[in-house]
C-alpha positions as CSV (number, residue, x, y, z in Angstrom):
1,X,224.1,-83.2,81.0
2,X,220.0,-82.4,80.8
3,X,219.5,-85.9,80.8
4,X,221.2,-85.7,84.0
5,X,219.7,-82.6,85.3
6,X,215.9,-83.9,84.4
7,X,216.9,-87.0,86.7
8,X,217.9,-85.0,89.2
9,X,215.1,-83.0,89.2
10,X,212.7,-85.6,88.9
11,X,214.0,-87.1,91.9
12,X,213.8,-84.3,93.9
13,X,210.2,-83.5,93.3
14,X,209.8,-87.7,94.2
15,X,211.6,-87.2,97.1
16,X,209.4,-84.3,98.0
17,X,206.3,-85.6,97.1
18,X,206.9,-89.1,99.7
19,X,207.8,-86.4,102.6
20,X,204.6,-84.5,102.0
21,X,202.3,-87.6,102.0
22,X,204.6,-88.7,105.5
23,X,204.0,-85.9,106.9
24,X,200.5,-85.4,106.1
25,X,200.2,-89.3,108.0
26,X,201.9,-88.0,110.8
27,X,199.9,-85.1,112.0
28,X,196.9,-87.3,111.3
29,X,198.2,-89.7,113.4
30,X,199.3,-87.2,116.1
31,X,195.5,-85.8,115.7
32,X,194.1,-89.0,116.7
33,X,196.5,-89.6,119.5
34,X,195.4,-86.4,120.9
35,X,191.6,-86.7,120.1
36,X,191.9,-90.8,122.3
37,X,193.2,-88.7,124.6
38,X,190.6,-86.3,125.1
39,X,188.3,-89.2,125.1
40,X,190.1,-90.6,128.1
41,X,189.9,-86.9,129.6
42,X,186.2,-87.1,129.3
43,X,186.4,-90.2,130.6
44,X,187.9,-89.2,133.7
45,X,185.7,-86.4,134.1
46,X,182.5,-88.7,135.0
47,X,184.3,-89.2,138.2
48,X,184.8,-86.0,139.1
49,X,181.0,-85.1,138.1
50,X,180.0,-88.2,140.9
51,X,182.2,-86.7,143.3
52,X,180.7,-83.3,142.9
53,X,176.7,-84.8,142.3
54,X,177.1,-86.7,145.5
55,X,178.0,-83.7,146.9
56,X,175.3,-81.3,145.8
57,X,173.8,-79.0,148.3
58,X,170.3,-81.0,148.9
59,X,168.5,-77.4,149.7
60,X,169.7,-75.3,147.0
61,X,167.1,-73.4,145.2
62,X,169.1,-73.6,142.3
63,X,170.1,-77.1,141.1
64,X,172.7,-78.7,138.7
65,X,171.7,-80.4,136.4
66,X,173.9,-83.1,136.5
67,X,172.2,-85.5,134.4
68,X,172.5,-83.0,131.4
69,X,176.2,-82.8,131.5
70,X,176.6,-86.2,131.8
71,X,174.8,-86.6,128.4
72,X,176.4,-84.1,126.8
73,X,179.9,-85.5,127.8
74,X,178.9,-88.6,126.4
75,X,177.9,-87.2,123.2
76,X,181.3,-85.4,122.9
77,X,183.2,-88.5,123.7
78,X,180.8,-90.5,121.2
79,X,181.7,-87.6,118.5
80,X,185.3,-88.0,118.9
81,X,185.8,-92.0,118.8
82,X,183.6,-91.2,115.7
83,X,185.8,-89.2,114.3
84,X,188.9,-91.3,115.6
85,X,187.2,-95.1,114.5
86,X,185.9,-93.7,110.9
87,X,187.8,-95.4,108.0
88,X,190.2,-93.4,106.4
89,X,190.0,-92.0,103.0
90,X,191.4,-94.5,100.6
91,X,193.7,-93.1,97.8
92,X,192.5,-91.8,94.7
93,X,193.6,-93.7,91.8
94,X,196.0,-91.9,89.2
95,X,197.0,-92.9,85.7
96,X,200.2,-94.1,85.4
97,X,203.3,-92.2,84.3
98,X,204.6,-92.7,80.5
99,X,208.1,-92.3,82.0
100,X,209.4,-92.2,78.3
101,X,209.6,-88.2,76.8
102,X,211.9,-89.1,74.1
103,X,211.1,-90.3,70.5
């Protein structure tokens, strides 16, 4: 019967350990999914800064400077493939189990 119950508890903490290390995957892979996609916003946002630059009231005393937000959306978008592209962590190593308690 404990030889039983250590089995069964053993397995349960397996069980939970694999659905932990899932999980953790998953909301780094839902992190990146939502980081390309704020790339792609940025993207889309150098359209809108033409549109708006081409627009620009030529006499204004006071002048956007267009060129500097351009640069900085490039370095965000640069900072987020970065972060999107960069390898992933690779496993520590860990010393096997005995599996054997018994003598």
């Amino acid at each position: 019967m404990k030889r039983q119950m250590k089995a069964a508890i053993f397995s349960v903490m397996l069980v939970t350990l694999f659905m932990t290390g899932q999980q953790a995957m998953a909301q780094e892979d839902l992190e990146h999914e939502y980081l390309a996609l704020l790339a792609n916003e940025i993207e889309a946002l150098k359209a809108i800064l033409h549109k708006a630059e081409l627009n620009q009231d030529k006499d204004a005393r006071v002048k956007f400077q267009y060129d500097w937000l351009r640069s900085d959306l490039a370095q965000m978008k640069q900072g987020v493939l970065a972060h999107i592209n960069a390898p992933r962590n690779q496993p520590r190593k860990v010393a096997p189990l005995k599996g054997e308690y018994r003598q």
